[in-house]
N, C-alpha and C positions, 0 to 999 in steps of 0.2 A: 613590453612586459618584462619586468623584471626577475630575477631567480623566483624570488620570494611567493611570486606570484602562479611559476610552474605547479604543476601537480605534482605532489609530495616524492611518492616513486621516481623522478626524474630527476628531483633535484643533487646534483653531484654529493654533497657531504651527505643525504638521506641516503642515499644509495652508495654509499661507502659503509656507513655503518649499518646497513644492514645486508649487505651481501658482500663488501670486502671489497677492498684497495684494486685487488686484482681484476674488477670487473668492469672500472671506470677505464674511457678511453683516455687519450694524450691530453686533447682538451678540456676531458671532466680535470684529471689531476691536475693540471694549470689552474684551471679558473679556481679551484682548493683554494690553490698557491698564493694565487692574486689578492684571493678573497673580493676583491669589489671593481666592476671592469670601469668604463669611461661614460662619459654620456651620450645617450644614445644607445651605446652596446654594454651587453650584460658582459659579467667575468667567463661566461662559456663562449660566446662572439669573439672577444676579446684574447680568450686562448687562443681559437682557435685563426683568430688573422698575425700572431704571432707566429704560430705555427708555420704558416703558409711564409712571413717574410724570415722566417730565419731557415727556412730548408727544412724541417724538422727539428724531433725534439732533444736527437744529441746536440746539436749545434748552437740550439739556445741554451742550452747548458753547459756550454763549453764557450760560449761568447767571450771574449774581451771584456772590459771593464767597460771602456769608452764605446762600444757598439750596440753592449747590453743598455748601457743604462740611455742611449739614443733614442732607444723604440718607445713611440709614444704610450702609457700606461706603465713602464716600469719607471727604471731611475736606480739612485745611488742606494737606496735604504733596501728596493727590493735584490737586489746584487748583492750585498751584505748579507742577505737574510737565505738568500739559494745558495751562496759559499759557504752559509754554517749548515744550509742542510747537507749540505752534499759532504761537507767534513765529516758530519756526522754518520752519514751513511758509512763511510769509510772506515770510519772507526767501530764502527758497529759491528761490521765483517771483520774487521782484527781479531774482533775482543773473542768473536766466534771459536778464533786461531789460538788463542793464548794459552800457555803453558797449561796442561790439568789433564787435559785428554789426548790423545792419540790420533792423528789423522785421518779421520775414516769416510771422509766426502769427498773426492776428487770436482763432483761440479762446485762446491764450494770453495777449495783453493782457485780454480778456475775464476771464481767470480771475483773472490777477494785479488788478485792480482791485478785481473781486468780494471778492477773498480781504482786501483794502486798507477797501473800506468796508460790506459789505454785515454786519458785525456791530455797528455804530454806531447808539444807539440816541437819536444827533442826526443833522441832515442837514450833511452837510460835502462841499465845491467843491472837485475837487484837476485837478490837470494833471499829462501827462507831457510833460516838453522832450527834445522832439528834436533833434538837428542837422540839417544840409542831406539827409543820408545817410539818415535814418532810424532814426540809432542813440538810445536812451535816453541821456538826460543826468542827468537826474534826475526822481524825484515828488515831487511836493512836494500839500499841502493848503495852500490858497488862503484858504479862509474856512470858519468853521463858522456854522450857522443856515439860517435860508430862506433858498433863491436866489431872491432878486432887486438888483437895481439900488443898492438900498443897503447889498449884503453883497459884490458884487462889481464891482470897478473895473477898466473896462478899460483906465484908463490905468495901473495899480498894475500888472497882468500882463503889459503891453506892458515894463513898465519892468526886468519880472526876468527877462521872454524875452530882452530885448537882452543884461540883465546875465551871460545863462547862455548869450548867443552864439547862440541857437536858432532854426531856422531850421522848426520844426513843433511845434503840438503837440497832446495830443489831453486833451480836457477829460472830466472823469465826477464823477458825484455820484450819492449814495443815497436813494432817498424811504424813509424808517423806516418809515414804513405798508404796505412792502411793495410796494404798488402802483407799476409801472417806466415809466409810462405817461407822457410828457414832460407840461409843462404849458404854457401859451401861456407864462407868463413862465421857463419855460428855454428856448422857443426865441426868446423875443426878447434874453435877456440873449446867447445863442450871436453871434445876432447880430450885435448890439454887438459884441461880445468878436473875430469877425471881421472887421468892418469895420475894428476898430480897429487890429489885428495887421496886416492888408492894408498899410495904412498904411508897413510897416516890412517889407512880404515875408515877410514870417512867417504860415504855412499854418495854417489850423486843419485837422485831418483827420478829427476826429469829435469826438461828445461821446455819453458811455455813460451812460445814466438806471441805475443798481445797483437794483434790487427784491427783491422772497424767492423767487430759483429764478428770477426773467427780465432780463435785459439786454438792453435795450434801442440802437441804433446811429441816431444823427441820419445818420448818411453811405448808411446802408441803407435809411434812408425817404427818402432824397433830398433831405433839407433842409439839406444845405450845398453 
């Protein structure tokens, strides 16, 4: 039996529009995504034995080019079409951030950042510059590799906060291992990186450790 053929209430796109994105499982969203599964098995079957070979559903979204497009029902066209959704998403939470308004969502810097490096399978240092206001100026990526003292210069950030006028900003990076747990050398490089910005009136207001599922806040544990 195919989609088509379910009872209306069950079928994933019926039951997205009328109760919302949020109430469909991993493998209603998939089989969306799919649109049309293999033979034999429907696009919700078909999610869901994806599911099962790829460990879950960060992992197939965070596949390889060459492993994604391996598993029988996807391919090259559908890997193209999940990298511009997932751009999109990204950019979408940007646009959220952009210059106009003031900062006033803490889970959504949270989210936007997560969404920025927590699929990165290097460790990369990024900032957001704010203004006096608290509005986003820009994000930018700092440095990629291990943070420490000879990957980031606090006179190099001092010199692009002045350049981009900033008068805040807030620091994050991803540990690949998952693990979101700071290390002595991110909170002394924080440090530094404050000390040096004081210097010039420029506030540091946090710094977000990115992990698999935790995020972490230096300004929540009190260490700034």
């Amino acid at each position: 039996m195919g989609i088509r053929d379910w009872p209306e209430g069950e079928r994933p796109r019926e039951k997205l529009l009328t109760l919302g994105a949020s109430v469909l499982s991993d493998a209603e969203l998939l089989a969306i995504f799919l649109r049309v599964g293999v033979k034999g098995r429907s696009a919700v079957d078909l999610a869901r034995d994806l599911l099962v070979a790829f460990g879950g559903l960060r992992p197939l979204l965070e596949a390889e080019q060459e492993r994604f497009c391996a598993e029988h029902g996807l391919g090259e066209a559908k890997y193209v079409q999940l990298q511009a959704s997932l751009e999109l998403s990204r950019r979408h939470l940007g646009s959220l951030l952009e210059r106009g308004g003031a900062l006033t969502s803490p889970a959504l810097v949270r989210q936007f950042l997560t969404s920025q490096l927590r699929h990165l399978p290097h460790e990369a240092f990024a900032a957001l510059f704010l203004d006096t206001q608290h509005r986003v100026i820009r994000f930018e990526t700092l440095s990629e590799g291990t943070l420490d003292s000879a990957s980031v210069y606090p006179r190099e950030v001092s010199r692009r906060a002045l350049a981009l006028n900033a008068g805040a900003l807030i620091f994050a990076h991803n540990h690949p291992s998952g693990v979101a747990e700071p290390s002595d050398a991110d909170r002394r490089i924080t440090q530094r990186l404050k000390e040096a910005l004081g210097l010039f009136e420029i506030r540091v207001l946090d710094h977000f450790v990115v992990g698999d599922g935790e995020v972490i806040s230096f300004a929540e544990r009190g260490w700034l």
